[in-house]
C-alpha positions as CSV (number, residue, x, y, z in Angstrom):
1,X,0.0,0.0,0.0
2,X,1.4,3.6,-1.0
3,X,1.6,6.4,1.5
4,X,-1.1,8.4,0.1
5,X,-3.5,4.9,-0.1
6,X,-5.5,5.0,3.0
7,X,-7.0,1.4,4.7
8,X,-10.3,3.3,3.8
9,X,-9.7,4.6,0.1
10,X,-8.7,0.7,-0.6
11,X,-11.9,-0.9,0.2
12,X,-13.9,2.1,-1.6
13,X,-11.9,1.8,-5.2
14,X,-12.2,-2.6,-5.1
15,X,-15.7,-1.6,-4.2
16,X,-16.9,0.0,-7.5
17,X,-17.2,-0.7,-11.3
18,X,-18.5,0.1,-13.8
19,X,-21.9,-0.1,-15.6
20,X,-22.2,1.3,-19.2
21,X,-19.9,5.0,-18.3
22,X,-21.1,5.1,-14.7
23,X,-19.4,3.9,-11.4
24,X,-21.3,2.0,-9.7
25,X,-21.0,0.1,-6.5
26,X,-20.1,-3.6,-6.8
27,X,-23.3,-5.1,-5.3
28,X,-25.6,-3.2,-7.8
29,X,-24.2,-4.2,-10.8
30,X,-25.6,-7.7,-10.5
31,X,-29.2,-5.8,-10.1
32,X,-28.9,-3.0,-12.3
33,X,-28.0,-5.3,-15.1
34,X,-30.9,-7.6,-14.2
35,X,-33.0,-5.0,-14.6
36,X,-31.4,-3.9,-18.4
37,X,-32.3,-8.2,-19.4
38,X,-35.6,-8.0,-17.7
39,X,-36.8,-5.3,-19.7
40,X,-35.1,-6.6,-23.5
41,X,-35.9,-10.3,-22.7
42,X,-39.0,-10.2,-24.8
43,X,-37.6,-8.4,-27.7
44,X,-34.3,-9.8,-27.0
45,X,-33.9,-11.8,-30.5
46,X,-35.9,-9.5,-32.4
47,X,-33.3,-6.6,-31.4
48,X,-30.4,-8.8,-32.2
49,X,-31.1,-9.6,-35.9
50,X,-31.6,-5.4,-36.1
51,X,-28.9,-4.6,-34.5
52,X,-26.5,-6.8,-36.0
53,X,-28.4,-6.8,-40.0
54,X,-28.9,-10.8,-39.3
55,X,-25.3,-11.6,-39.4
56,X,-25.0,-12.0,-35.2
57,X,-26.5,-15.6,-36.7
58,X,-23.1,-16.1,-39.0
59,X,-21.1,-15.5,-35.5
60,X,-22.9,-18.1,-33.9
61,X,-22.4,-20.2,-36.3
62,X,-18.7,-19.5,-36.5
63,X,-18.4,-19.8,-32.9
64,X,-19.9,-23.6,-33.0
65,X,-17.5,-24.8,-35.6
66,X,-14.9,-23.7,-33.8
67,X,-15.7,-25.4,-30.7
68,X,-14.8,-29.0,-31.3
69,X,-18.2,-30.3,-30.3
70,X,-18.8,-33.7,-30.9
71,X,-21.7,-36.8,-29.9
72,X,-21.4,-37.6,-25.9
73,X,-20.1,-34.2,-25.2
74,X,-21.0,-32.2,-21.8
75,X,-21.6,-28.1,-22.7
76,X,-22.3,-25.1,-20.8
77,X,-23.8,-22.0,-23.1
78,X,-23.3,-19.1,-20.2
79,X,-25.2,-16.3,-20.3
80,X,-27.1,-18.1,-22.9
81,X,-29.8,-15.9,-23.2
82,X,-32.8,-17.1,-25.7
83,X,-30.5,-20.4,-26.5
84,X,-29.3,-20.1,-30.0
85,X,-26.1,-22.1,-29.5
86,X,-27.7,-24.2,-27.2
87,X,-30.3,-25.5,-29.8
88,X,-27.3,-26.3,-32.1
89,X,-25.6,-27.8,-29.6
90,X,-28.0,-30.1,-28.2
91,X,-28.3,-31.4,-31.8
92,X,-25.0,-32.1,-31.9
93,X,-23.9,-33.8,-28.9
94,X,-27.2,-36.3,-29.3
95,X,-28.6,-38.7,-26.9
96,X,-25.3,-39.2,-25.0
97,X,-24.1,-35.7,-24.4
98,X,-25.9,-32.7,-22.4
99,X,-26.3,-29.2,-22.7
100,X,-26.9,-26.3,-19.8
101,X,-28.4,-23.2,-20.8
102,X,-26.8,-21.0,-17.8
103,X,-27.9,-17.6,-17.3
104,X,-27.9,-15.0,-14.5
105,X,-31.8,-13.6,-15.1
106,X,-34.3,-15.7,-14.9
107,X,-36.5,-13.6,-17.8
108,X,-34.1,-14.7,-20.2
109,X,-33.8,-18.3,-18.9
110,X,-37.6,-18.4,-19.5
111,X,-37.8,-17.2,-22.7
112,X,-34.7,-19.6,-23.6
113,X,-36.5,-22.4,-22.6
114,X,-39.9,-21.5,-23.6
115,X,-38.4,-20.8,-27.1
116,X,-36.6,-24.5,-27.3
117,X,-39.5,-26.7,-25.9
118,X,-41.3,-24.5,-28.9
119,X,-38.6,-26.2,-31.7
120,X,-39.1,-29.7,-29.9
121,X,-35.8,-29.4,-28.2
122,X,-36.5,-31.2,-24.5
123,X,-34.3,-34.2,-23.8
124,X,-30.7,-33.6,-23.3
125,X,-31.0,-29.8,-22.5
126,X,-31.1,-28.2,-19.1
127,X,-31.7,-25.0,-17.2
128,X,-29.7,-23.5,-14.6
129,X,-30.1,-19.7,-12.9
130,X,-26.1,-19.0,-12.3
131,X,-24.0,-16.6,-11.7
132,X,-20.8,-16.8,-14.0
133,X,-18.5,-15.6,-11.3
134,X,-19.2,-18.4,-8.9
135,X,-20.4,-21.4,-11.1
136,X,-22.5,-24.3,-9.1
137,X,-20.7,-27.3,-10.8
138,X,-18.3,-29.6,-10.1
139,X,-14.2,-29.1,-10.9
140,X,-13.9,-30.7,-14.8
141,X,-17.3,-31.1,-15.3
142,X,-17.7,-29.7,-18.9
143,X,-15.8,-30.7,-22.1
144,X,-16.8,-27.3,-23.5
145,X,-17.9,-23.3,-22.5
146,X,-19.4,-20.7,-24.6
147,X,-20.5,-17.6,-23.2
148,X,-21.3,-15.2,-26.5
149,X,-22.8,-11.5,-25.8
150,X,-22.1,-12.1,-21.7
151,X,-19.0,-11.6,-20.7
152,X,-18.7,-7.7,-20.8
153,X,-22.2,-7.9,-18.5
154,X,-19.9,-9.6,-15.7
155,X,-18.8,-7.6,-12.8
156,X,-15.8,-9.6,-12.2
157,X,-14.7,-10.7,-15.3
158,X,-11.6,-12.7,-13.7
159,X,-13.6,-14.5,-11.0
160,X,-15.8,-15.4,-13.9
161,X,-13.1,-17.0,-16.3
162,X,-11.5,-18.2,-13.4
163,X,-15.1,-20.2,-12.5
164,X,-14.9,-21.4,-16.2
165,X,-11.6,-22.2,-16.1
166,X,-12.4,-24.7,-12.7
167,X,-15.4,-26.5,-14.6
168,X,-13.9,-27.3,-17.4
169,X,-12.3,-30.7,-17.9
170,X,-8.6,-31.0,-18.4
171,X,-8.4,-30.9,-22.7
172,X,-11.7,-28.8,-22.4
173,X,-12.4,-25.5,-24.1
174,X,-13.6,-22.0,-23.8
175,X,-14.8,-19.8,-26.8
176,X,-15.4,-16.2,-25.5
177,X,-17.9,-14.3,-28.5
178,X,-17.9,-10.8,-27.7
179,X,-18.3,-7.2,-29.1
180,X,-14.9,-5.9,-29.4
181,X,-12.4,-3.5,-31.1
182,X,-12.8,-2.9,-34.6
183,X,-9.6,-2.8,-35.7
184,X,-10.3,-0.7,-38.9
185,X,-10.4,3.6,-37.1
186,X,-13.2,4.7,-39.8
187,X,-15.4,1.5,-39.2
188,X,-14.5,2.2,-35.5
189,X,-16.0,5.7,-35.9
190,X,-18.5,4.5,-38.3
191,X,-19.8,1.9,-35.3
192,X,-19.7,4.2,-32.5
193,X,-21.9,6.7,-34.3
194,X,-24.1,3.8,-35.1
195,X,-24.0,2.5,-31.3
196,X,-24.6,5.7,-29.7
197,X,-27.4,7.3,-31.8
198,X,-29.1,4.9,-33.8
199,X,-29.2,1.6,-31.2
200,X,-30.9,3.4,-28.5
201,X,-33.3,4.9,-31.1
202,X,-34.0,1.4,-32.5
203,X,-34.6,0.0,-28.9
204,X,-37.1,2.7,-28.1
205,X,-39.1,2.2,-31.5
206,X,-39.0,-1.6,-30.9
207,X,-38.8,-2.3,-27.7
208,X,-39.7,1.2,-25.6
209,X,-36.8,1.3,-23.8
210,X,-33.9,3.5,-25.2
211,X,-32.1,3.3,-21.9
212,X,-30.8,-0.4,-21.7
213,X,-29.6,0.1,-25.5
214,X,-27.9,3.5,-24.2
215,X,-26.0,0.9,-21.7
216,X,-25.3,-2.3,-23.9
217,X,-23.6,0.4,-26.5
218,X,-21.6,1.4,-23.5
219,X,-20.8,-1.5,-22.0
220,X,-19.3,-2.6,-25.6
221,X,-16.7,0.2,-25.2
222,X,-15.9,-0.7,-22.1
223,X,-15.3,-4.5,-22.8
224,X,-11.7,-5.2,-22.9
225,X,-9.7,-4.9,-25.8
226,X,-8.9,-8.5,-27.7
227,X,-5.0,-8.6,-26.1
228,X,-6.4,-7.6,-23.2
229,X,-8.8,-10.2,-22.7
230,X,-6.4,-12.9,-24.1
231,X,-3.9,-11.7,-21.4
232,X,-6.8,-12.2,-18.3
233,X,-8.0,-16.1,-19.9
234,X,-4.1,-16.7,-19.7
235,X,-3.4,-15.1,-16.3
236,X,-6.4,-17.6,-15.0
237,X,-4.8,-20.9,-16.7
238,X,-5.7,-20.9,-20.3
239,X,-3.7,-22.1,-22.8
240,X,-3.0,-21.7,-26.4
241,X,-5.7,-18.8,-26.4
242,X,-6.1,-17.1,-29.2
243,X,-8.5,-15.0,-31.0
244,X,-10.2,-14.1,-34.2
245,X,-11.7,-11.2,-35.5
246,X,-15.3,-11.0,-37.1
247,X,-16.8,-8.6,-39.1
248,X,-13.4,-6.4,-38.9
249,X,-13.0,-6.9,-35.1
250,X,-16.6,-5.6,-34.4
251,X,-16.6,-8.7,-32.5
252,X,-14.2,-11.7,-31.6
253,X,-13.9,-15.2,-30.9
254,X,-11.9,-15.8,-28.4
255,X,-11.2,-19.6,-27.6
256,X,-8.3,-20.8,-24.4
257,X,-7.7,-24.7,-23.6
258,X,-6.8,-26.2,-20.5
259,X,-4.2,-28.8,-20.0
């Protein structure tokens, strides 16, 4: 501890984050970002084939062929919203294997579930309310982790990978889909114009609520940077992380292994 760090100012800066541009305290984020899910969860995939012109479906798809998935496997989609990559999954891994649709609010968990029972998808798919940063499964219990659109909603983003990291079977793997950097500075300024007047626009007209668009646009900027989250997935164990860019790094693929 420095000389000007007091014991008090210590506790006060671990205390806060952020949420969208505001500090917040800790302890509300969890809420406050419940209440942003609650609200969208009925629009929820309507808004993502706006916002993203359709292609957020390409992504997905991406993301699943690059996961290794195979018949007999055991997955976890975190923060898996409405359950696109679960449905997918679950066809995959058959009979034998198992899939866990994981998410924090239970509005989305509902409309996840009430969407796959819809396409017939019932016998080798669960549901479980869970928090990312402190997972309620056994050490190596999962051949493979998604958690696409998610992470940047996480408080603690390094108790969270670290979670993942712990539930994962040794030779397992984590693919990370996120909004990122685009690494392009025109189609950077292009999307932030597009994030920060035109999303929270499309969410009122759509969904009547401009102010949880106003905070997912923000909480995309403040999502780490692709080396930066590379570097905290290795700092928690990962190995051989990499990353890929989509759509000119407007979001990325982020996939670790564990050994």
């Amino acid at each position: 501890m420095s000389a000007s760090e007091t014991p008090e100012s210590q506790p006060q800066q671990e205390q806060t984050t952020h949420f969208g541009f505001k500090q917040v305290d800790k302890n509300q984020k969890v809420n406050m970002v419940k209440d942003v899910f609650q609200s969208v969860a009925a629009k929820y995939d309507i808004m993502n084939d706006l916002m993203s012109l359709g292609i957020h479906r390409l992504w997905k798809r991406y993301t699943i062929d690059c996961s290794g998935v195979r018949a007999g496997h055991k997955v976890l989609d975190l923060a898996g919203g409405t359950g696109d990559l679960t449905a997918k999954f679950s066809r995959i891994v058959g009979e034998s294997g198992q899939v866990i649709l994981a998410d924090i609010n239970d509005a989305m968990l509902k409309v996840g579930r009430d969407k796959l029972r819809d396409k017939g998808i019932v016998g080798n798919v669960e549901y479980v309310q869970a928090n990312a940063e402190e997972l309620p499964f056994p050490d190596n219990t999962f051949d493979i982790i998604t958690i696409a659109f998610g992470l940047r909603n996480v408080t603690d983003k390094d108790k969270a990978l670290a979670s993942m990291y712990r539930v994962l079977k040794p030779g397992g793997r984590l693919l990370v889909l996120e909004f990122s950097k685009p690494s392009n500075e025109i189609l950077n300024k292009v999307y932030d114009t597009y994030s920060f007047h035109l999303l929270p626009k499309i969410g009122q007209l759509v969904a009547n609520d401009a102010d949880s668009y106003q905070y997912l646009a923000e909480s995309i900027r403040m999502h780490p940077e692709q080396e930066v989250l590379k570097g905290m997935m290795e700092n928690v164990g990962f190995e051989q992380t990499t990353y890929h860019n989509l759509t000119g790094g407007i979001v990325a693929l982020h996939r670790g292994f564990k050994f």
